[in-house]
C-alpha positions as CSV (number, residue, x, y, z in Angstrom):
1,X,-7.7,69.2,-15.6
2,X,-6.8,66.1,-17.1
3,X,-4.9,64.9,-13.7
4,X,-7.8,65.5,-11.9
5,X,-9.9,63.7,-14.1
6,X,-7.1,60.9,-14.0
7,X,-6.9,61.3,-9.6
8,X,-10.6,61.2,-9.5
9,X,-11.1,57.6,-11.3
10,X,-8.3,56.5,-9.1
11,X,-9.8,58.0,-6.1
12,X,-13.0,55.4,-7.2
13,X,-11.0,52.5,-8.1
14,X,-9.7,52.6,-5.0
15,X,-12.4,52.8,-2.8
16,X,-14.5,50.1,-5.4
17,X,-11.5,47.7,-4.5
18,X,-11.9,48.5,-0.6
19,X,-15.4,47.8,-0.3
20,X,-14.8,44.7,-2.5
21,X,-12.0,43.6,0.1
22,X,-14.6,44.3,2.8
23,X,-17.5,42.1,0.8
24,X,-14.8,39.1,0.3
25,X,-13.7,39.5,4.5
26,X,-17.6,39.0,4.9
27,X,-18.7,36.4,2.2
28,X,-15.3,34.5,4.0
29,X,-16.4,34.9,7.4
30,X,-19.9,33.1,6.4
31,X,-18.5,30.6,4.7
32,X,-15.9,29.6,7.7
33,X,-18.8,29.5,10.0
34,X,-20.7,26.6,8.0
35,X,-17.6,24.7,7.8
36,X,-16.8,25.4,11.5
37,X,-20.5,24.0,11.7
38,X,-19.8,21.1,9.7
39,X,-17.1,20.1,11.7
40,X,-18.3,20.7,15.3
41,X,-21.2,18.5,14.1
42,X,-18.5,15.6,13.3
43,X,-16.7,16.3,16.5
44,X,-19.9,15.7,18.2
45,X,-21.0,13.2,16.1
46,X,-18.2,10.4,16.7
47,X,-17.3,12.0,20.1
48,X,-13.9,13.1,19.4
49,X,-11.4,14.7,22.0
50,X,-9.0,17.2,21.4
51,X,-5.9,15.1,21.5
52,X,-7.8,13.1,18.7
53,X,-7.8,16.2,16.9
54,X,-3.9,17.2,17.7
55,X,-3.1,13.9,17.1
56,X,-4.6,13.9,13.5
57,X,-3.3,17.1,12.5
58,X,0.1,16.8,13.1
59,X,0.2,13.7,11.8
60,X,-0.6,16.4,8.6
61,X,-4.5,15.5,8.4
62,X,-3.6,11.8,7.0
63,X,-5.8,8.8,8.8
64,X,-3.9,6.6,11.0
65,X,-3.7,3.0,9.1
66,X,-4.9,0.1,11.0
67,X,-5.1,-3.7,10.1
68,X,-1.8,-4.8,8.7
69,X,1.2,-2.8,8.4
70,X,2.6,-3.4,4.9
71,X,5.3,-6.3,4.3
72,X,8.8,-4.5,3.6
73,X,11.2,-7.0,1.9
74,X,14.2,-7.0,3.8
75,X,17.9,-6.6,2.5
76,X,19.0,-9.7,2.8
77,X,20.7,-11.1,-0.2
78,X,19.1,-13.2,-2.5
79,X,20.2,-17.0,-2.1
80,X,21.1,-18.3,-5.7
81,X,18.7,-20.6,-7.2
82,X,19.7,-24.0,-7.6
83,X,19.0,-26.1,-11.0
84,X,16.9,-29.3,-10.5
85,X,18.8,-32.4,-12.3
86,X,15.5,-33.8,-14.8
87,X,14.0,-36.9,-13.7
88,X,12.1,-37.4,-16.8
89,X,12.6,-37.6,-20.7
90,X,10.0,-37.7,-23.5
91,X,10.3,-41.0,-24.6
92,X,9.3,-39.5,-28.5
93,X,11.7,-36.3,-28.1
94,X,14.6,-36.7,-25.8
95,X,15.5,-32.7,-25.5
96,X,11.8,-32.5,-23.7
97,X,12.7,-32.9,-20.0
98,X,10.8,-32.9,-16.9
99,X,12.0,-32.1,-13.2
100,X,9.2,-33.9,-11.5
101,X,8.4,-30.3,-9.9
102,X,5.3,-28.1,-11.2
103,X,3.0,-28.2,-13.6
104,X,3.7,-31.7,-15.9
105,X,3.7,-30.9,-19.7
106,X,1.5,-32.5,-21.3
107,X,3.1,-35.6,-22.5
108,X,4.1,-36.4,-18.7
109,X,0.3,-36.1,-18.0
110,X,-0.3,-38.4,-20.8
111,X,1.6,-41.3,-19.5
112,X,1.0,-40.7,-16.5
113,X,-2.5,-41.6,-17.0
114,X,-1.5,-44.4,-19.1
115,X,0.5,-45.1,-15.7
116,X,4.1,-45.6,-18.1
117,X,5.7,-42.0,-16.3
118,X,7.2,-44.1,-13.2
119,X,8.5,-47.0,-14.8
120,X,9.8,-46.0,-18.3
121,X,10.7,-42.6,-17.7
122,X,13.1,-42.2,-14.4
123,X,16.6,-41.3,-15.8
124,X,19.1,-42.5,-13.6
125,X,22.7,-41.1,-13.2
């Protein structure tokens, strides 16, 4: 008796999940079709062909980029920057040097408007 009782629930569980397999198959089904929709309407939309469509997916669904391709720095080895001599001292502090290149610190600029960089700073070697 208490086999039975245990075969008969069984007996329902298994049929419950068989008419739930069914239900999903169907719910699926009607879900696929609206995307299918969706996608027809695109296709028709922006008048895409097939080979657009191969194209796309086995390039594995990813847009093709356009516009420029991205720079990729070569290999090459890297020259060795060379060091500028100065061509300018601080008359106030003589371990502030200038190479004439860039930005000029400040006290550069400032004799520079005063118009004393060119003459009283050139250091010559």
């Amino acid at each position: 008796m208490v086999t039975s009782s245990y075969e008969a629930k069984l007996k329902k569980i298994r049929d419950n999940r068989v008419r739930l397999e069914e239900e999903e198959k169907s719910l699926l089904s009607k879900m696929n079709r609206v995307h299918l929709d969706s996608v027809v309407d695109t296709i028709k939309k922006y008048s895409l062909s097939l080979d657009d469509i191969k194209a796309a997916l086995e390039a594995g669904g990813q847009p093709s980029r356009r516009g420029r391709k991205p720079k990729v720095k070569d290999a090459k080895p890297t020259k060795e920057k060379k060091t500028v001599a100065p061509k300018y001292r601080n008359p106030q502090n003589s371990a502030e040097e200038w190479t004439g290149r860039g930005r000029a610190p400040l006290w550069a600029a400032a004799l520079k408007s005063q118009g004393l960089l060119e003459t009283a700073l050139i250091i010559k070697q």
